[in-house]
C-alpha angles and dihedrals in degrees: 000000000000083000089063097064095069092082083078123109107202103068078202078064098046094055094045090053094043092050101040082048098049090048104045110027099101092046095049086044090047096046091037086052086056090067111029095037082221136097092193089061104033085055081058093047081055109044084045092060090043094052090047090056093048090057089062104020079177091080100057083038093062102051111084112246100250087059100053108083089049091045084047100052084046092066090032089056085042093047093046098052094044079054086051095050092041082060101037125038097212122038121205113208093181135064126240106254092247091036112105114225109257103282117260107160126072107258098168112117097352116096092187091051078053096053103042087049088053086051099047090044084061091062125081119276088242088062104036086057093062097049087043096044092047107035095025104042093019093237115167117235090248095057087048099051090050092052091040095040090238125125105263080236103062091038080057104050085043086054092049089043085053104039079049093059104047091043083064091035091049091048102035092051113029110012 
């Protein structure tokens, strides 16, 4: 993909793209892969955000820099769930109630990482988004109530109040 970016006239483009590629690649791919269940895909999802862009370099331009991650796993999310309807016909949001959320946490080998993942998965997919985008891909709250449209605050305080339940579900059950 970084090849790609030599089309581009402007060498202060080049550069943008290149860098903004080179640092968040694995994370758009990681969080495009959550929601497609296939890399192949999720590298798509990816590549077409990044050609967009390069059609108008101005938008990303325009975002501060702080903001752009944040403004680049946005369109990757969005990408990646058009690609989804477009493959399913009907998309379902919400787990089944005896459904487990996908896996994201090593479990081999690790009975307590079991058993947290069983207890995230019981939780609803707005709120196991928040732990996963902030303790599995290390997003600030910040960065997640931007992507999720909620104030950093109150992502934070509903983070705490989680981390808070499965530490007593995790005690007072398995350990």
């Amino acid at each position: 993909m970084l090849i790609i970016f030599m089309i581009l006239d402007d060498p202060q483009d080049r550069e943008l793209f290149s860098r903004l590629y080179t640092e968040y690649a694995a994370l758009l791919i990681g969080c495009a892969y959550r929601i497609l269940e296939d890399w192949g895909d999720a590298e798509d999802a990816v590549h077409d955000v990044f050609a967009a862009l390069m059609d108008s370099p101005e938008r990303i331009r325009r975002i501060p820099e702080e903001k752009q991650k944040a403004f680049l796993i946005v369109c990757t999310r969005n990408r990646a769930r058009n690609i989804l309807k477009k493959k399913k016909p009907v998309l379902e949001l919400e787990y089944a109630e005896n459904e487990e959320a996908p896996g994201c946490f090593d479990t081999e080998g690790s009975d307590l990482a079991a058993l947290l993942e069983a207890e995230i998965a019981k939780l609803p997919p707005d709120r196991q988004e928040i732990l996963i985008l902030h303790y599995y891909w290390g997003l600030k709250f910040e960065e997640i109530g931007k992507i999720l449209n909620k104030n950093p605050a109150a992502v934070q305080k509903m983070s705490i109040r989680l981390t808070k339940v499965l530490k007593e579900r995790l005690e007072g059950g398995a350990l």
